[in-house]
C-alpha positions in Angstrom: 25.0 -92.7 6.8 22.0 -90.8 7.2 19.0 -92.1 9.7 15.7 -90.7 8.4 13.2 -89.5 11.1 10.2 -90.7 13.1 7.5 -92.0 11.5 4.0 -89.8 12.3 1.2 -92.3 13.4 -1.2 -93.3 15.9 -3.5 -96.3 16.7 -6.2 -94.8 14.4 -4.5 -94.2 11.2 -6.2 -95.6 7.8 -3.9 -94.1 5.1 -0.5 -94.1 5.3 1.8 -92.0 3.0 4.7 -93.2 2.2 7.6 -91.1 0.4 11.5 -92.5 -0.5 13.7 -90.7 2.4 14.0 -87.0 4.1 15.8 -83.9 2.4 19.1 -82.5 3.8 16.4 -79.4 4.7 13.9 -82.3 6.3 16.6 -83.7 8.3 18.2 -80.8 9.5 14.3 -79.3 10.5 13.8 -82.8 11.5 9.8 -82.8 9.9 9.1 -84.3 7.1 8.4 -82.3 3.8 10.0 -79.0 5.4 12.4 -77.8 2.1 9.4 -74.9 1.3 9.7 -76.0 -2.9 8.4 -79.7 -1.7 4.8 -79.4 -2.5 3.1 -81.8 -0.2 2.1 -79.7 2.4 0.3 -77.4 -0.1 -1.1 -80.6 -1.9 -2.4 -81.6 1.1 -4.1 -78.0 2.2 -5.9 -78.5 -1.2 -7.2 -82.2 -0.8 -7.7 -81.7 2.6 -9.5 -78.2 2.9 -7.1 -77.6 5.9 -4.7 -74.6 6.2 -1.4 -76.6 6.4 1.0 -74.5 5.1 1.0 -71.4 7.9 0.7 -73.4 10.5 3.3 -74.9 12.5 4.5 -78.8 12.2 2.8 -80.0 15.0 -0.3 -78.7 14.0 0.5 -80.1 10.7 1.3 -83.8 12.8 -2.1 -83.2 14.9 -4.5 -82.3 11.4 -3.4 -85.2 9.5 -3.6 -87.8 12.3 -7.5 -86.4 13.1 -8.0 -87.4 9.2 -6.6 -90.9 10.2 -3.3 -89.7 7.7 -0.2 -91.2 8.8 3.5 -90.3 7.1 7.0 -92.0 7.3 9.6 -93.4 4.6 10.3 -96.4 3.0 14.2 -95.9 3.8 15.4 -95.9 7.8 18.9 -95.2 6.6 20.7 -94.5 3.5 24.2 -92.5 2.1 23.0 -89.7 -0.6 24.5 -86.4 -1.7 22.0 -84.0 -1.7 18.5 -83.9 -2.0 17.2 -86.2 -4.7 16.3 -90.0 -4.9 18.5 -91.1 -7.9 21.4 -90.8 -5.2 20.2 -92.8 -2.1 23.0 -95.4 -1.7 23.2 -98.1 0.4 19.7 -98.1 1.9 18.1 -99.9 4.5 14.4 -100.1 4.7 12.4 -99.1 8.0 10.9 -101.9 9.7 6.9 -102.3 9.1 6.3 -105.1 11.0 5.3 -103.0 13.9 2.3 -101.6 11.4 0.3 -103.8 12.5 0.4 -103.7 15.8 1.0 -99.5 16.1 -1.6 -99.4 13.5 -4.3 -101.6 13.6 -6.9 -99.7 11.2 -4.7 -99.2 8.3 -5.8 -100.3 5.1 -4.4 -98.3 2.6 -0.6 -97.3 1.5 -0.1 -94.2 -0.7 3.6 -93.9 -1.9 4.5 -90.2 -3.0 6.2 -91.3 -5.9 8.2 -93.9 -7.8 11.1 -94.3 -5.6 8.9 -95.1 -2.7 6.9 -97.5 -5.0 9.3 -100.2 -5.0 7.7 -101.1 -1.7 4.3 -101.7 -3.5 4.3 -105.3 -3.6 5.2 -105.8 -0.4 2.3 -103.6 0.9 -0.2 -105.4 -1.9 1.2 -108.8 -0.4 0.1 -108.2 3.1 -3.1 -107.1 2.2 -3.1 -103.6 1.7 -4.6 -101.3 -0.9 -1.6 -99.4 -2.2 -1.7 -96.9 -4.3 1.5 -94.8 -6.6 1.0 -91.3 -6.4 2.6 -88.4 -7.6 5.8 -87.3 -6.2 5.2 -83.6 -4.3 9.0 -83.1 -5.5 9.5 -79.9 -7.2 12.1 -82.5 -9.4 8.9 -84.3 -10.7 7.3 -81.4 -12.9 3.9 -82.3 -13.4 1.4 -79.4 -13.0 0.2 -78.7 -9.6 -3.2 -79.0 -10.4 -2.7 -82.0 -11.6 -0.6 -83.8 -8.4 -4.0 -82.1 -6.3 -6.3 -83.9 -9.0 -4.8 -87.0 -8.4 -4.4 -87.6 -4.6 -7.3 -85.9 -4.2 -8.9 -89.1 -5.8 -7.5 -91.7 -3.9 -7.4 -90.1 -0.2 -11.3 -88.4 -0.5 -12.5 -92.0 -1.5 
């Protein structure tokens, strides 16, 4: 089995981002969206206006919690060859039930992709607003333009 990695939060997140479970190249730099073709840090830079791709990952950590940003995956554990969700086996969700409690101003969910959607009802059903947003995967092939277009949408609202 593979154990994903820490979830990056504080007390003041509003928006969490959710995606399915780390790559071999996240796990092994232990930081989330670290294989350099996974386009979330640069989707981010561009919704954001921050300069998240050159610096390092704490900085990355410190700039989305002082937007209120959190990150962490819907899977805690899982068995998968290679990097792609259509092979997570055997998964085992994180526990969220601290969420409340760890973060008491979140409202919304954004799950960076499909896989990660399958939580969606369970997010809705406790209240929050979700929302299904484009994978950053380099696997998922829509334009880059596009994948900025549409998160910037939902987390400059």
């Amino acid at each position: 089995f593979l154990t994903g990695l820490p979830p990056i939060l504080d007390a003041g997140i509003e928006t969490l981002i959710l995606g399915s479970f780390p790559s071999p190249s996240s796990l092994s730099a232990q930081q989330y969206y670290a294989h350099r073709q996974n386009q979330f840090w640069r989707v981010l830079a561009a919704v954001l206006d921050e300069a998240l791709v050159d610096v390092d990952y704490t900085e990355k950590q410190y700039c989305l919690l002082r937007r209120q940003i959190g990150v962490w995956d819907v899977y805690r554990r899982c068995q998968r060859q290679g990097a792609l969700d259509s092979a997570i086996r055997s998964a085992e969700p994180n526990d969220f039930s601290c969420l409340r409690r760890f973060a008491p101003a979140l409202r919304r969910i954004c799950f960076n992709g499909r896989t990660a959607a399958r939580f969606e009802r369970q997010f809705a059903g406790e209240g929050y607003e979700v929302h299904i947003l484009p994978s950053t995967s380099p696997a998922y092939t829509l334009a880059f333009a596009s994948k900025v277009e549409c998160w910037k949408v939902v987390l400059t609202e």
